[in-house]
C-alpha positions as CSV (number, residue, x, y, z in Angstrom):
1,X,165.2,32.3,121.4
2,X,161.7,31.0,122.1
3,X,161.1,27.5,119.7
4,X,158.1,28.3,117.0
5,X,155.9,25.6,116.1
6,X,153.7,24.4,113.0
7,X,149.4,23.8,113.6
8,X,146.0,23.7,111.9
9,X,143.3,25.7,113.3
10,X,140.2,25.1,111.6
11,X,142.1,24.2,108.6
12,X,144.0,27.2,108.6
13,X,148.1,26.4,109.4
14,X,149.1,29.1,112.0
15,X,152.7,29.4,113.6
16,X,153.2,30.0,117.2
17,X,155.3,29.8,120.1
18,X,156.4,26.5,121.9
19,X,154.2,26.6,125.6
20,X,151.5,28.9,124.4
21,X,148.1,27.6,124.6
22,X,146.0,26.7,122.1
23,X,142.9,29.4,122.5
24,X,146.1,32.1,122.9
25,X,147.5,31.0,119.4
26,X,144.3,31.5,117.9
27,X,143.5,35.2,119.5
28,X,146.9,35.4,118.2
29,X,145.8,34.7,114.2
30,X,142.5,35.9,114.7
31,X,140.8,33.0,115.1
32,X,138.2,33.6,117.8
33,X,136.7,30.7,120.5
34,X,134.6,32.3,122.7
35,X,136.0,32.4,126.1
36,X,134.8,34.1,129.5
37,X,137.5,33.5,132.2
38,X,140.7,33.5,130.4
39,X,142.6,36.9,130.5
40,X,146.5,37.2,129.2
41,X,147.6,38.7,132.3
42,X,146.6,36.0,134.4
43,X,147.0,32.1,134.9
44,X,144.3,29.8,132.9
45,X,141.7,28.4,134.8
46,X,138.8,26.9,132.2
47,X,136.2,27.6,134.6
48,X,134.1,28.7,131.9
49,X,133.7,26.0,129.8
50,X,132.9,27.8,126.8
51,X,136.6,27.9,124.9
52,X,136.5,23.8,124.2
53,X,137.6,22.5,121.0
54,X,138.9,19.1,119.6
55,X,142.0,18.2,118.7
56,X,143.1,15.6,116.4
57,X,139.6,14.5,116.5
58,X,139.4,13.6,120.1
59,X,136.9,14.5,122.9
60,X,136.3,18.1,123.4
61,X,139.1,19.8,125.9
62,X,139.3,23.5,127.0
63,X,141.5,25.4,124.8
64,X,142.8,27.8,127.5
65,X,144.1,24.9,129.3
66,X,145.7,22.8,126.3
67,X,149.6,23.8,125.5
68,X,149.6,24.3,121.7
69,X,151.9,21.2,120.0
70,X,153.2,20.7,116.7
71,X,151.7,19.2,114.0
72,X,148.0,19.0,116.0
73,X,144.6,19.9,114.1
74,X,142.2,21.8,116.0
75,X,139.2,22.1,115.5
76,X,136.9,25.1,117.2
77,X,133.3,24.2,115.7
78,X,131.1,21.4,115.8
79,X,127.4,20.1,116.5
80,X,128.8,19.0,119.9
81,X,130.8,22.1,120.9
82,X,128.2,24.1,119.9
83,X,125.7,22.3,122.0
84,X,127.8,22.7,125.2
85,X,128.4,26.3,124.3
86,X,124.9,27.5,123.8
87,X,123.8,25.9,126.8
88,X,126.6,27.2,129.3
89,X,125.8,31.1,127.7
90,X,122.0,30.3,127.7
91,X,122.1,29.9,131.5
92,X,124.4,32.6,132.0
93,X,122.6,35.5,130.3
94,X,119.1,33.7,131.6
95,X,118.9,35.4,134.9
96,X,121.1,37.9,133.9
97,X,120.5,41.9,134.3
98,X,119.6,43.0,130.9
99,X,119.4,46.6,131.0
100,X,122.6,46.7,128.4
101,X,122.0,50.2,127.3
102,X,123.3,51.6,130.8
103,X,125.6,49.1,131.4
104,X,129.1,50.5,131.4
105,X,130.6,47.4,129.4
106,X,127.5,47.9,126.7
107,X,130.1,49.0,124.1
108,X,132.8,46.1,125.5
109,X,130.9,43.1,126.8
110,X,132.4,39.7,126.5
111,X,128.5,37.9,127.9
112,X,127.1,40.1,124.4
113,X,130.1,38.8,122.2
114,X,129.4,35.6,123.1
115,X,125.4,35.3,122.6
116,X,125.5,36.9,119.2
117,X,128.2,33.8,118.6
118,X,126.5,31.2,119.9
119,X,123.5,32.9,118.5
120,X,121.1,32.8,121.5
121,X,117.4,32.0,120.9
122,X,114.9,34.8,123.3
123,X,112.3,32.1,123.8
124,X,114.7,29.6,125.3
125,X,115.6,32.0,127.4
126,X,112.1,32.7,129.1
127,X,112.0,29.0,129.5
128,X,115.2,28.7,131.4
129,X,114.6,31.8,133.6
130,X,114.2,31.6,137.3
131,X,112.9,33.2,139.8
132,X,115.6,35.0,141.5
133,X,115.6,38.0,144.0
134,X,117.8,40.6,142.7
135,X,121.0,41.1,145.1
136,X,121.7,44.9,146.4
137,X,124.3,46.5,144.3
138,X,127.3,47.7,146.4
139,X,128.3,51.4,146.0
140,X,130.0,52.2,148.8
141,X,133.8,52.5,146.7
142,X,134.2,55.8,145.7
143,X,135.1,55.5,142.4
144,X,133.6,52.2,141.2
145,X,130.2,50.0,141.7
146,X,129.9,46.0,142.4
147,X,126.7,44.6,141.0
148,X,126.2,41.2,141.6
149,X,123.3,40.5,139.1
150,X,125.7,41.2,136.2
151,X,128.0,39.0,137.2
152,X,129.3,35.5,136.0
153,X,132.2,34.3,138.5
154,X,134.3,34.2,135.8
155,X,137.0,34.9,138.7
156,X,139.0,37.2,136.9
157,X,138.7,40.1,139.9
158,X,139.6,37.1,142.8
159,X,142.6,36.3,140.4
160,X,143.6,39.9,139.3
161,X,143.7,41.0,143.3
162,X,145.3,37.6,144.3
163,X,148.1,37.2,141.5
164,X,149.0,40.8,140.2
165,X,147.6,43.0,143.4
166,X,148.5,40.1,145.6
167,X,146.1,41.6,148.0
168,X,143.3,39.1,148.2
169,X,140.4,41.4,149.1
170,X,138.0,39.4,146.7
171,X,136.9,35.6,146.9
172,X,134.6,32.8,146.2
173,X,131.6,33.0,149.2
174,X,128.8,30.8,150.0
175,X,128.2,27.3,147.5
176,X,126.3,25.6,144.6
177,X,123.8,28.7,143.3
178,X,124.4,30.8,146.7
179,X,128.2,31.6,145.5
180,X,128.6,34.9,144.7
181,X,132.0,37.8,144.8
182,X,132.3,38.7,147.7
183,X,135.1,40.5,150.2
184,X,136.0,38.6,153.6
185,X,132.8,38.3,155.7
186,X,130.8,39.9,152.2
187,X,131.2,43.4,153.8
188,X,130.9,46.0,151.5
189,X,134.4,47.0,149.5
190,X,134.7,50.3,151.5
191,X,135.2,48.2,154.8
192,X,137.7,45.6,152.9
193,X,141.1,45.9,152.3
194,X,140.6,46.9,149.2
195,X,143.0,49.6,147.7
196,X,140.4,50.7,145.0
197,X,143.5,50.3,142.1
198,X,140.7,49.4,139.6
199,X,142.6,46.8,138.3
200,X,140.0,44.0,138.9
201,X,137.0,46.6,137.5
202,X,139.1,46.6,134.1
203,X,139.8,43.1,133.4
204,X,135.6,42.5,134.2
205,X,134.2,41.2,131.1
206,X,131.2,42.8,131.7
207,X,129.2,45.1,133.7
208,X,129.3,43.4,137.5
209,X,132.8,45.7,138.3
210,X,132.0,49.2,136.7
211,X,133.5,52.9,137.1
212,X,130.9,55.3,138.3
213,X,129.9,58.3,136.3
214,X,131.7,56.3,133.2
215,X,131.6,58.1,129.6
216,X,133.4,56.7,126.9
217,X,136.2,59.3,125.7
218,X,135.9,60.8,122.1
219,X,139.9,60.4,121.7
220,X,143.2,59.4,123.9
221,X,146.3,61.2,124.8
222,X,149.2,59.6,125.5
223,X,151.1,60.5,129.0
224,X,152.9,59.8,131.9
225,X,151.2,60.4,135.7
226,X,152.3,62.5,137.6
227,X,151.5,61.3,141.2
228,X,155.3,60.1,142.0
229,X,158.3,58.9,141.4
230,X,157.3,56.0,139.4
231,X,156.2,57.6,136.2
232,X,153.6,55.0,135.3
233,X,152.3,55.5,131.0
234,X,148.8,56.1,130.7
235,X,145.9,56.7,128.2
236,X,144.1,60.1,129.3
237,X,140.8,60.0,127.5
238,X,139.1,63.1,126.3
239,X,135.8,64.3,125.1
240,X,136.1,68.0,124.1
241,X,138.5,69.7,126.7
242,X,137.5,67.2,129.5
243,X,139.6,64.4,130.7
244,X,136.8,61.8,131.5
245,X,138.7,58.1,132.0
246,X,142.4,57.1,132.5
247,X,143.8,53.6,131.0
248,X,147.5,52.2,131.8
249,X,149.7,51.9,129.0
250,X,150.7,47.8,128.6
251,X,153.9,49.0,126.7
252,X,155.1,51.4,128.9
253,X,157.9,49.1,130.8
254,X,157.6,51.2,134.4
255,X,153.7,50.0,134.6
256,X,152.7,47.4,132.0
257,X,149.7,49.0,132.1
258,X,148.7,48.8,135.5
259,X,148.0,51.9,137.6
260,X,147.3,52.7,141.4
261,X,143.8,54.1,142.7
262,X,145.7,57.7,142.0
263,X,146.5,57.1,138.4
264,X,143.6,55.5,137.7
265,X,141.2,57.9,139.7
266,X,142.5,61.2,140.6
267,X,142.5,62.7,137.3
268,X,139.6,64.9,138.2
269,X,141.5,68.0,139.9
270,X,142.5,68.8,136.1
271,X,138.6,70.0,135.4
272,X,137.9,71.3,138.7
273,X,136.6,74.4,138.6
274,X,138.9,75.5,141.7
275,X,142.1,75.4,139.6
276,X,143.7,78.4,139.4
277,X,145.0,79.1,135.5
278,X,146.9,82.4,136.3
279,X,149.3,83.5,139.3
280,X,147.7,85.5,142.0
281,X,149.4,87.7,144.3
282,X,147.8,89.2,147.5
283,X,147.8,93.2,147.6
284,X,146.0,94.7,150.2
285,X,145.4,91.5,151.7
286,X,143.5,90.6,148.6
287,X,144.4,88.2,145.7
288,X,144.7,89.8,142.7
289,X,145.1,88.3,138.8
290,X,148.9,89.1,137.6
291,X,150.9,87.7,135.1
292,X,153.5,85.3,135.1
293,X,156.1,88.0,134.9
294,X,154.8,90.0,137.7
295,X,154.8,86.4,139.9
296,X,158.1,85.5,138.7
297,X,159.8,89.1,139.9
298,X,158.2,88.7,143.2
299,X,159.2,85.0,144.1
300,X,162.9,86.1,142.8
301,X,162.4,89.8,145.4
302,X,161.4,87.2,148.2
303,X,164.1,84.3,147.5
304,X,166.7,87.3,147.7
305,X,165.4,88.2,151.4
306,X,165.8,84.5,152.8
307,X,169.5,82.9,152.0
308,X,171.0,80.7,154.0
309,X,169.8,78.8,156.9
310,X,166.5,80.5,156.3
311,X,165.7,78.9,153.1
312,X,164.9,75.5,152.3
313,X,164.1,73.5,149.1
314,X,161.5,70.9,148.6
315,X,161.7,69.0,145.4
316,X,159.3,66.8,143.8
317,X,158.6,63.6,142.1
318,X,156.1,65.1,139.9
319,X,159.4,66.9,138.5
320,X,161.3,65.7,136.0
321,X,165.4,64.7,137.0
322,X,166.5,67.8,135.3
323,X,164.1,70.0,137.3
324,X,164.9,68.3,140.6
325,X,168.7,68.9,139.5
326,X,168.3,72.6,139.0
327,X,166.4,72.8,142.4
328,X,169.2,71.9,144.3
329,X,171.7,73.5,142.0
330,X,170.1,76.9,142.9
331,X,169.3,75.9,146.7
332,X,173.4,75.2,147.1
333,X,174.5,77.8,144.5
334,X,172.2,80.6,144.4
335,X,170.8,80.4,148.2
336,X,173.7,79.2,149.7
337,X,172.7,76.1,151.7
338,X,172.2,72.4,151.5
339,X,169.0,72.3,153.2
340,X,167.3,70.6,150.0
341,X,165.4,67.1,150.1
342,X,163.0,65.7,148.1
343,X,159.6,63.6,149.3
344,X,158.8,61.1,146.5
345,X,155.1,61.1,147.2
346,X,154.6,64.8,147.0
């Protein structure tokens, strides 16, 4: 069993786990330091510099960085950490792309949380502002945009793809004010190794990594994709009868809430106005509208024409084990072979 210890936040004594940082036992007790970088899923860096606090009346130190201790007071606000704070956000959001009403993160942006904190003054802003050349905005992923302007090299994509993906398709390039996110040789994602999962566009805390064509879904259903074998949990949302976004599910134990560019993506062949909703069977060498009845009776008149070796059975991941059981049960039984096999990708 994990050792809890004893500590003062801002005055207020909080209990926590033995090795958990000190800005995670606060998000824990809703205590909020304004952090950037830091993300649960993946190892603290404090490149930031915005989630410093004192402790036991010391210097200032990075929060997501200090293991929590017993007994220790921390505290989160002061004329010093303040100072530091303002100034690191003021020069972030200073050349910043502002057009926040079509950002996709406008309703879940970690660089707004932070300025309405640190309460960010407009005219020091125009006084800090340079004058940058805005960099091209790389849409050549299918499914989601990379715009540089809106980005803060926080480093939570280079992480997410190195640590979780462990594919490494994003990095540090170029030095001092010239570094920007970039794939190897700053090609555009399509030509990188890339596997478009999406996991580095969710963990973004703001706009740079976003999903094209994004709406935010007026509820969520619960489910499990259907892709393969794997049976990753997943948020579906909705708006009306539409399925417009897809979110892993961080309890479900097969996934823990990650996804694959399928689950994440391919959700659109559910609206598609291709899909057929009722059986068709071809008469006169046209198809025709027939119930589920008439199909059923016809599949059963053709299975009875082809037992033996000239029938075969392909199961499916996308059924469940008790399906897949009573395929082969009727391929061996019923048809009278043990031609059967099952493709865990189909």
């Amino acid at each position: 069993m994990t050792e809890e210890i004893n500590l003062t936040i801002d005055g207020i004594p909080i209990t926590t786990r033995a090795g958990t940082s000190v800005l995670d036992a606060a998000l824990e007790n809703a205590i909020y330091i304004p952090h950037l970088c830091h993300h649960p899923d993946l190892k603290p860096v404090g490149a930031c510099r915005l989630c410093g606090v004192e402790i036991d009346g010391g210097r200032m130190t990075m929060s997501c960085l200090e293991p929590a201790r017993a007994g220790i007071e921390v505290v989160t606000e002061s004329p010093e950490i303040a100072l530091v704070r303002r100034t690191a956000v003021e020069l972030l959001i200073a050349n910043h792309d502002m057009d926040c009403l079509a950002c996709a993160a406008a309703t879940d942006c970690e660089l707004l949380r932070l300025s309405a904190h640190v309460s960010v003054q407009s005219e020091r802003l125009e006084r800090l502002k340079g004058l940058t050349e805005l960099k091209p905005v790389d849409n050549s992923n299918p499914f989601f945009s990379f715009d540089p302007n809106k980005c803060v090299l926080c480093t939570i994509c280079v992480r997410t793809c190195e640590e979780i993906q462990g594919v490494r398709a994003l990095a540090l390039i170029n030095r001092g004010y010239e570094t920007v996110i970039g794939t190897f040789g700053n090609k555009p994602f399509i030509e990188s190794v890339c596997e478009s999962c999406g996991e580095c566009v969710v963990r973004c805390p703001v706009g740079a990594l976003a999903p094209k064509r994004f709406q935010k879904p007026a509820r969520e259903v619960q489910t499990t994709c259907t892709y393969c074998g794997v049976g990753c949990g997943l948020y579906l949302g909705v708006i009306g009868d539409r399925i417009v976004s897809a979110r892993g599910d961080r309890e479900r134990p097969s996934n823990h809430g990650q996804l694959c560019v399928k689950g994440r993506y391919g959700f659109k062949f559910i609206n598609h106005p291709g899909r057929l909703t009722t059986p068709l069977i071809k008469r006169n060498g046209e198809f025709e509208e027939a119930t589920w009845e008439e199909a059923l009776d016809l599949v059963a008149e053709k299975f009875s024409q082809h037992k033996g070796d000239s029938f075969a059975a392909l199961a499916s991941a996308k059924c469940t084990n008790e399906e897949n059981y009573l395929i082969q049960k009727l391929t061996r039984a019923a048809m009278g072979t043990n031609t059967v096999d099952h493709c865990a990708r189909l």
